[in-house]
C-alpha positions in Angstrom: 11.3 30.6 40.0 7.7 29.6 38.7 7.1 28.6 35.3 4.8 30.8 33.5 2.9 28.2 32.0 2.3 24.1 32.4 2.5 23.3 28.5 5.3 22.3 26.8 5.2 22.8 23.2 7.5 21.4 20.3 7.1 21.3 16.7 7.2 18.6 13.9 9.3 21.0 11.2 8.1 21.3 7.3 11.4 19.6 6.1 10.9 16.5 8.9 7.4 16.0 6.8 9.3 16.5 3.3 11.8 13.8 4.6 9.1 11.5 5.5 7.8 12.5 2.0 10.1 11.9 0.1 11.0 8.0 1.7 7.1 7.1 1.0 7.8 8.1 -2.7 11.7 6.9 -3.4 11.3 3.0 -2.2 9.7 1.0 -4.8 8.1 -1.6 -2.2 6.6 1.1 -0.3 5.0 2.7 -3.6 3.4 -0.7 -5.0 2.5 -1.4 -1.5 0.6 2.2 -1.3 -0.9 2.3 -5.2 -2.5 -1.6 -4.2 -3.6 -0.2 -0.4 -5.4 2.6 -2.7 -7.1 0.7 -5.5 -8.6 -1.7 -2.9 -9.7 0.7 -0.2 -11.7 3.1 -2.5 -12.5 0.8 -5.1 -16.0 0.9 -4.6 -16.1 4.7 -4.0 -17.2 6.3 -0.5 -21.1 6.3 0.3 -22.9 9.8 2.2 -25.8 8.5 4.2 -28.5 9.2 7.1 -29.3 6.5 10.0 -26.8 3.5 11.5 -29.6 1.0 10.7 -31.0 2.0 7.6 -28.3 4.1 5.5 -30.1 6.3 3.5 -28.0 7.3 0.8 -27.8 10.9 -0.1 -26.7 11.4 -3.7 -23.7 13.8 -4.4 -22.7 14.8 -7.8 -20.1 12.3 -9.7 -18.0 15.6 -10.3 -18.1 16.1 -6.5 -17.2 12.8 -5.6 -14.4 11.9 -8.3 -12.7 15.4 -8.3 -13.0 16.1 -4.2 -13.4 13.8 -2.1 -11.8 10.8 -3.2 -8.5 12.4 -4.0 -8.8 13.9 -0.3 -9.5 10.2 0.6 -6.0 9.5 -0.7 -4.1 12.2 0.5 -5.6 10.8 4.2 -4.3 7.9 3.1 -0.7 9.2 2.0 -0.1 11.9 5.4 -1.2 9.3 7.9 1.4 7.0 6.7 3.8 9.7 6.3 3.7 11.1 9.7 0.9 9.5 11.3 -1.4 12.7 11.4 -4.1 14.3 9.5 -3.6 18.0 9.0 -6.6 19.7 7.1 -7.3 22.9 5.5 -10.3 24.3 4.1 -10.7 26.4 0.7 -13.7 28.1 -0.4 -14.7 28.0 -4.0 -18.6 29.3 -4.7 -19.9 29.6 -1.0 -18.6 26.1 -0.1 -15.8 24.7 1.8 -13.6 22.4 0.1 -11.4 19.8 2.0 -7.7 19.6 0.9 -4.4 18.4 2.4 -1.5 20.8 2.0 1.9 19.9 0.8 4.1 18.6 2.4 6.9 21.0 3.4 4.8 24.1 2.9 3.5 23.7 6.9 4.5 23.1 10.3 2.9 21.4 13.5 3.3 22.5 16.7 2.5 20.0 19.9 0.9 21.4 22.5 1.0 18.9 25.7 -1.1 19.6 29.3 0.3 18.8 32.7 -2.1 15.8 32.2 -0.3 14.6 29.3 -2.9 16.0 27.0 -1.5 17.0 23.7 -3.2 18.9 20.9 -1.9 20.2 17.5 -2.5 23.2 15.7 -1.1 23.6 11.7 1.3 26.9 10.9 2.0 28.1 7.5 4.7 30.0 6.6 2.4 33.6 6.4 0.9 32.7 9.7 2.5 34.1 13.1 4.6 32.0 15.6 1.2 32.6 18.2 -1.6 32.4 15.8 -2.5 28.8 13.6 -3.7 29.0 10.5 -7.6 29.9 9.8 -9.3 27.5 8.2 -7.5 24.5 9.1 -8.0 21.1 11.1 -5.1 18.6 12.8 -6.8 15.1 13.1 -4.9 12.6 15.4 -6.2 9.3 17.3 -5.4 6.8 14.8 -2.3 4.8 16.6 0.6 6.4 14.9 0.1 10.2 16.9 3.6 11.8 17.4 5.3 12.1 20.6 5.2 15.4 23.2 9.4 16.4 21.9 8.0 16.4 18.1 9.3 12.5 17.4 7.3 10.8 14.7 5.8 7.3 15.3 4.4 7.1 11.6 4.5 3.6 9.8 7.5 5.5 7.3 9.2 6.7 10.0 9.9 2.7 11.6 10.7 1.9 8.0 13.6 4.8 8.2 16.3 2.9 9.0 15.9 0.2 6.4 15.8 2.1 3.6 18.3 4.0 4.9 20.3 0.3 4.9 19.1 -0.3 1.2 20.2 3.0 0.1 24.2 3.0 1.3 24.0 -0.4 0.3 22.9 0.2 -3.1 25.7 3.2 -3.1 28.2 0.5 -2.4 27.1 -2.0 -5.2 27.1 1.1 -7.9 30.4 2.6 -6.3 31.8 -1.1 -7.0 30.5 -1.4 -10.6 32.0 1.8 -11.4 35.3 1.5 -10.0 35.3 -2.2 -12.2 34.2 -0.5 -15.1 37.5 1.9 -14.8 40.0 0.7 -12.6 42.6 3.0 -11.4 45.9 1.9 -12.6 48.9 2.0 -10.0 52.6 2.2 -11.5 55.3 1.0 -9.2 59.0 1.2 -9.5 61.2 -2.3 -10.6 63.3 -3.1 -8.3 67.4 -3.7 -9.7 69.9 -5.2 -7.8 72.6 -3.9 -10.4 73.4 -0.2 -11.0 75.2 -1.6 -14.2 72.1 -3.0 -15.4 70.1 0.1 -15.0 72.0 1.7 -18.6 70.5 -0.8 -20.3 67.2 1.1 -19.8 68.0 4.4 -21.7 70.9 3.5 -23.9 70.5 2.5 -27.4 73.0 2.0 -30.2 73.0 0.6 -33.6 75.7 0.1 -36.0 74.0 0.9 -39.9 77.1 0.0 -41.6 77.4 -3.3 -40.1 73.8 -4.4 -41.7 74.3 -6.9 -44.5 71.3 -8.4 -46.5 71.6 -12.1 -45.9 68.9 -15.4 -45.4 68.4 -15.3 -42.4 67.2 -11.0 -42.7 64.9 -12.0 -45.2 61.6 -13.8 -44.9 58.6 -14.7 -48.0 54.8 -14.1 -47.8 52.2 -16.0 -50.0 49.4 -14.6 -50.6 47.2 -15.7 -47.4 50.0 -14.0 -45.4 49.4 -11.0 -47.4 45.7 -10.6 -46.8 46.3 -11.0 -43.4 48.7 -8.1 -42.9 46.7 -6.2 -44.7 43.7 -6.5 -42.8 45.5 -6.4 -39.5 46.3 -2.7 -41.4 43.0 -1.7 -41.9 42.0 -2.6 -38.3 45.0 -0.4 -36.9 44.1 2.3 -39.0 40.5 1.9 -37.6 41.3 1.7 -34.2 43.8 5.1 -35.0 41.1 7.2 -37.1 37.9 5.9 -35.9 35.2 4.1 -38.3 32.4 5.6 -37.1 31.3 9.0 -34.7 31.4 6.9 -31.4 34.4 4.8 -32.5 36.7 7.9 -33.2 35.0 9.5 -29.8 36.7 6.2 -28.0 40.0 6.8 -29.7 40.5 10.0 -28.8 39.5 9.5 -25.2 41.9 6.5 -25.4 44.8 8.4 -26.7 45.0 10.9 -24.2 44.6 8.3 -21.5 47.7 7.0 -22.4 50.7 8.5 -20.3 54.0 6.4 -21.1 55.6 5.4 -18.0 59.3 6.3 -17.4 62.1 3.7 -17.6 61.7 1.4 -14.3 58.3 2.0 -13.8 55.7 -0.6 -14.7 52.1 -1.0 -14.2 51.5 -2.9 -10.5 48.7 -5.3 -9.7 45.1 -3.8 -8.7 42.4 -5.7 -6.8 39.1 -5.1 -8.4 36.5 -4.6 -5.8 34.1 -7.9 -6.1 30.4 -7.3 -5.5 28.5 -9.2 -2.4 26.7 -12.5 -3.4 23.9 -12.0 -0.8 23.0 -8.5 -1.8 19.8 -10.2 -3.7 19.1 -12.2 -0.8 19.7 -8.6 1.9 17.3 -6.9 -0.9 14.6 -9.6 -0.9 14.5 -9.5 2.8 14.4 -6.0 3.1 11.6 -5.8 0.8 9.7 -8.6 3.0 10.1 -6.6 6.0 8.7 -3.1 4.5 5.8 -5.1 3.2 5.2 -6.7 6.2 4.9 -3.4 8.4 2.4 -1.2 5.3 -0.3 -4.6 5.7 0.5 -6.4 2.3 2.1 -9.5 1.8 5.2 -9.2 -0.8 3.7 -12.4 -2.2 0.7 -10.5 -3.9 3.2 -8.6 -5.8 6.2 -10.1 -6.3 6.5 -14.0 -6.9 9.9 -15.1 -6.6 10.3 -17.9 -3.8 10.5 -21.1 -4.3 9.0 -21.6 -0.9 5.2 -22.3 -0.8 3.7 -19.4 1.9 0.4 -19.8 4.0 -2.0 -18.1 1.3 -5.0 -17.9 3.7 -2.5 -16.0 6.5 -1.4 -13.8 3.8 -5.0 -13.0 2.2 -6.2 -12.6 6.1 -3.0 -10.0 6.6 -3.9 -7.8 3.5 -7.9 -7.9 4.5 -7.2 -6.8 8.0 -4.9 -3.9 6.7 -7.8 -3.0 4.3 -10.4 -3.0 6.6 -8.5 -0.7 8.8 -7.6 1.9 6.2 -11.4 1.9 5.6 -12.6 2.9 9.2 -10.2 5.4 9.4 -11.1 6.7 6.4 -14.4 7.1 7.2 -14.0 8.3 10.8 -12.1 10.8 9.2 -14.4 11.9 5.7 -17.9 12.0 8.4 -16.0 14.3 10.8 -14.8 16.9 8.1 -18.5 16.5 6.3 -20.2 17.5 9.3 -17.6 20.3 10.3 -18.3 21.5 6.6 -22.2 21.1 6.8 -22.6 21.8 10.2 -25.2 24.9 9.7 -27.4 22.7 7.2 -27.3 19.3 9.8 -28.6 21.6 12.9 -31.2 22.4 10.4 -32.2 19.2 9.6 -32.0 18.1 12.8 -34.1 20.4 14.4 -36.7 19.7 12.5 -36.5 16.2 13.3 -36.4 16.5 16.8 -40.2 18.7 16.5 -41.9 15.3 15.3 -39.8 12.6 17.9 -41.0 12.4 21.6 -38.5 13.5 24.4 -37.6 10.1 25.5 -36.2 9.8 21.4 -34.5 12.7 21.2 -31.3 11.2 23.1 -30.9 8.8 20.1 -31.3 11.7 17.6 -27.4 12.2 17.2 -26.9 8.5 16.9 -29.4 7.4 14.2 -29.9 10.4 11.9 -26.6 12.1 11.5 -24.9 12.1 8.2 -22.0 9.0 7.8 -19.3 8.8 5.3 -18.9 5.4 4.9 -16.4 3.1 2.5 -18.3 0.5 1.6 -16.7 -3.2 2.3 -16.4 -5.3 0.1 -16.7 -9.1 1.1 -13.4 -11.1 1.1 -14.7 -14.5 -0.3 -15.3 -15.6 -3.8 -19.1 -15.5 -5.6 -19.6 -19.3 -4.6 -18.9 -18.5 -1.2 -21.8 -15.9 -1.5 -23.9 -17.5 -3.2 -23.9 -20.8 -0.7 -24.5 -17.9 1.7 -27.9 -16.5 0.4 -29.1 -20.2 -0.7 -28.8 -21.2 3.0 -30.9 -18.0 4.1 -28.2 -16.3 6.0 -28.4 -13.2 3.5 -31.4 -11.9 1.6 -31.5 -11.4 -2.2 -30.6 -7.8 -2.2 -27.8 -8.0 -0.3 -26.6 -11.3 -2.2 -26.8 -8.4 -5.1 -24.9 -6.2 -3.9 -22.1 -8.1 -2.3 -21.9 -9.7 -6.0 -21.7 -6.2 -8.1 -18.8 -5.0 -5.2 -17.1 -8.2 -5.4 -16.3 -7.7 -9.2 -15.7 -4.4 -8.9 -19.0 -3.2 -11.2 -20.6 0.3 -10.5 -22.9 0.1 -7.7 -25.6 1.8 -10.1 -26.1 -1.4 -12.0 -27.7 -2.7 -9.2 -31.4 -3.2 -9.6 -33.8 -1.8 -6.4 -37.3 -3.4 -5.8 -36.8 -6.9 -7.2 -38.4 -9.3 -5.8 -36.5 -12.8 -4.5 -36.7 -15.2 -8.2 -35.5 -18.5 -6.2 -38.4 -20.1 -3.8 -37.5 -22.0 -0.8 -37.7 -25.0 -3.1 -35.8 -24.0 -5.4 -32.9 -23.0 -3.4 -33.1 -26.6 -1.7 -32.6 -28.2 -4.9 -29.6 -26.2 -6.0 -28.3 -27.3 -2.6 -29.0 -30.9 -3.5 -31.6 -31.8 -1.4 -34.7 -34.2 -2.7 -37.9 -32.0 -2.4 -41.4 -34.3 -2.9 -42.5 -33.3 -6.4 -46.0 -33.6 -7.7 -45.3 -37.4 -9.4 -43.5 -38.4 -6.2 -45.2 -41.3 -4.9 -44.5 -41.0 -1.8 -45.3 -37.5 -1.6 -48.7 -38.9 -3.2 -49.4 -41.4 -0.7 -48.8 -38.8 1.8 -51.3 -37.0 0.6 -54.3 -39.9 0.0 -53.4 -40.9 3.6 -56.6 -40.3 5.7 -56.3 -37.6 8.0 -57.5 -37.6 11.3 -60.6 -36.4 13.2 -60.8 -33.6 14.6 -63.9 -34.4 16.5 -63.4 -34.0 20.3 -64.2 -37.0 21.9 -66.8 -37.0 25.1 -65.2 -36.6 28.2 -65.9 -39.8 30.2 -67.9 -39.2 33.3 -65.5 -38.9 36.2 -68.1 -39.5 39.3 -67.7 -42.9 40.5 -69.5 -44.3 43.4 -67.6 -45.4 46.3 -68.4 -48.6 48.1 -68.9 -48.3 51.8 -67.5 -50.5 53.7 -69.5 -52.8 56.4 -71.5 -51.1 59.2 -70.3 -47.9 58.2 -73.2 -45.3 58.4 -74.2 -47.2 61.6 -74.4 -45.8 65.4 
């Protein structure tokens, strides 16, 4: 029998993507890690610009950028981790598309995979039919954490799944455990008699009135300490009966209905409080090492509690690299849906582009002068660092400017355009501290007063010699 079609098709459910969800937001290491991943990705904003070479900015309202696409930034940031793809839909408010991500749980994905191993997503909402996706939406994938063809996720939260799932029954233990020590059950167990005469003892009673006779040895004296401390030990008894206060009489009547008398030959046997584990800090600490480790940030930037001295430069080299790559994707991902959202107005302005270039520079067209989103990176070294840079000539003055303003985390609008370079070459070898001749240098002087030499061009020396002949030559 022959299969009506090659694809196979599974689907990523909307409660597999509320489970993934809900683990980014429950563990407090994955939370810190994600809130710090945030603050230094877009901490500096995104940038729209024209041109790989030259990045023309193009300004956008601060309304636009603050209330659109930087909390679309960080939604990327949140679904990718979650299940490793970026599902997009598009609203439109005014004439113009706006870029959201929906929430999670109110969508399904289904995975569409070729004979060739191809595979290709398309987003369902709940209103939209089993053979139809839903209109206005987008499924991004390519960024190393893409699902499997049977629906599996691959996602940075998924690998982390099973130790929180560790953490958590753990954790359930250790509170089960307090509890139970807080209120211990109490087990009655039987005495055990080896005489039946001896168990009559246990319910009989008998005492002869008339036989009572006052004598010494019934009678005992008090002074007056004695008295004060019966009656105090009184008034405590009638406390602990009544109840001093709202919560104290609360406790007494809880107490005195948990009291059951035990029948004769019963008494109250031993219990075994459960004891907690003395390595559950230690299991929790390297737990929380190992989830910092796989989200890119070392647990040492947040939390300092070993004694242990770590590599700083590794660790500061660890969280750059995981910075760095949240920005590309980022911005792989902001310049795609910006030119799916402006396509009609880039053809425009590329057209007329493309009238004043010659043929041979129309094939660069789509690589120079198409719109970028770009998350501007901010240099990873300290302002000494920078500034040994631009005094050695490696970077120019307004780039020494800007790296400065990004590096302390000032609004790139601060930033004065068209200044000229205040630091001459001189200048900047003296703050390197080298000696540069001065005017009252002597030797500089004497350099100077040192006679220069002509430039006259000396004759050239005739080079015709005459050659002496040797005997009888010339002769027949």
């Amino acid at each position: 029998m022959q299969r009506i079609t090659d694809e196979t098709k599974s689907i990523i459910s909307g409660n597999d993507i509320l489970k993934m969800h809900y683990l980014s937001i429950g563990n407090a290491d994955i939370f810190m890690c994600r809130n710090l991943i945030l603050n230094k990705v877009f901490e500096n904003g995104i940038q729209i610009c024209s041109g790989k070479k030259k990045c023309t900015e193009i300004k956008l309202s601060d309304a636009e950028v603050s209330e659109i696409w930087i909390p679309f930034a960080k939604d990327l940031v949140d679904i990718i981790t979650c299940i490793g793809i970026a599902p997009i839909r598009f609203k439109r408010v005014e004439k113009q598309m706006i870029p959201y991500i929906p929430k999670p749980g109110s969508y399904s994905i289904q995975i569409t995979t070729s004979v060739d191993g191809i595979c290709s997503y398309d987003l369902f909402d709940t209103n939209s039919p089993m053979d139809k996706p839903a209109p206005n939406s987008l499924v991004l994938h390519g960024f190393g954490y893409d699902p499997r063809s049977n629906g599996s996720l691959c996602s940075i939260i998924k690998v982390l799944e099973p130790t929180m799932q560790f953490i958590h029954a753990m954790s359930d233990s250790a509170l089960t455990a307090e509890m139970l020590r807080c209120n211990p059950p109490i087990v009655v167990e039987k005495k055990e008699t080896t005489q039946d005469s001896k168990e009559g003892l246990d319910f009989d009673f008998y005492m002869d009135s008339d036989a009572l006779k006052t004598s010494t040895h019934s009678q005992y004296q008090r002074d007056e300490r004695a008295v004060a401390r019966l009656k105090n030990q009184q008034r405590l008894f009638a406390n602990a009966i009544n109840g001093v206060n709202e919560q104290s009489a609360t406790n007494t009547s809880k107490t005195m209905n948990n009291i059951v008398p035990l029948p004769s030959s019963f008494r109250v046997g031993t219990v075994i409080e459960p004891s907690g584990r003395n390595d559950y800090t230690q299991i929790l600490r390297s737990s929380s090492e190992s989830i910092c480790s796989v989200m890119g940030v070392p647990r040492s930037m947040m939390i300092s509690d070993n004694v242990v001295r770590g590599d700083v430069e590794g660790s500061h080299d660890v969280f750059k690299q995981c910075v760095l790559l949240w920005k590309n994707i980022t911005s792989k991902i902001l310049t795609l849906v910006y030119r799916y959202i402006y396509k009609q107005d880039e053809a425009q302005r590329l057209s007329q582009i493309a009238k004043k270039r010659k043929i041979k520079d129309i094939s660069k067209l789509t690589n120079n002068d198409l719109i970028q989103v770009v998350v501007p990176v901010t240099p990873y070294i300290s302002n000494d660092e920078l500034k040994q840079l631009y005094l050695l000539n490696l970077i120019d003055w307004n780039t020494y400017k800007q790296y400065v303003i990004r590096n302390t985390s000032l609004p790139i609008d601060l930033l004065k355009t068209n200044e000229k370079d205040p630091w001459s070459k001189e200048d900047k070898l003296l703050l390197l501290g080298a000696n540069v001749p001065t005017a009252n240098d002597p030797a500089a002087n004497d350099k100077k007063n040192a006679p220069k030499k002509s430039t006259q061009k000396t004759p050239k020396k005739d080079k015709t010699t005459t050659k002496l002949k040797a005997s009888g030559a010339g002769k027949n």
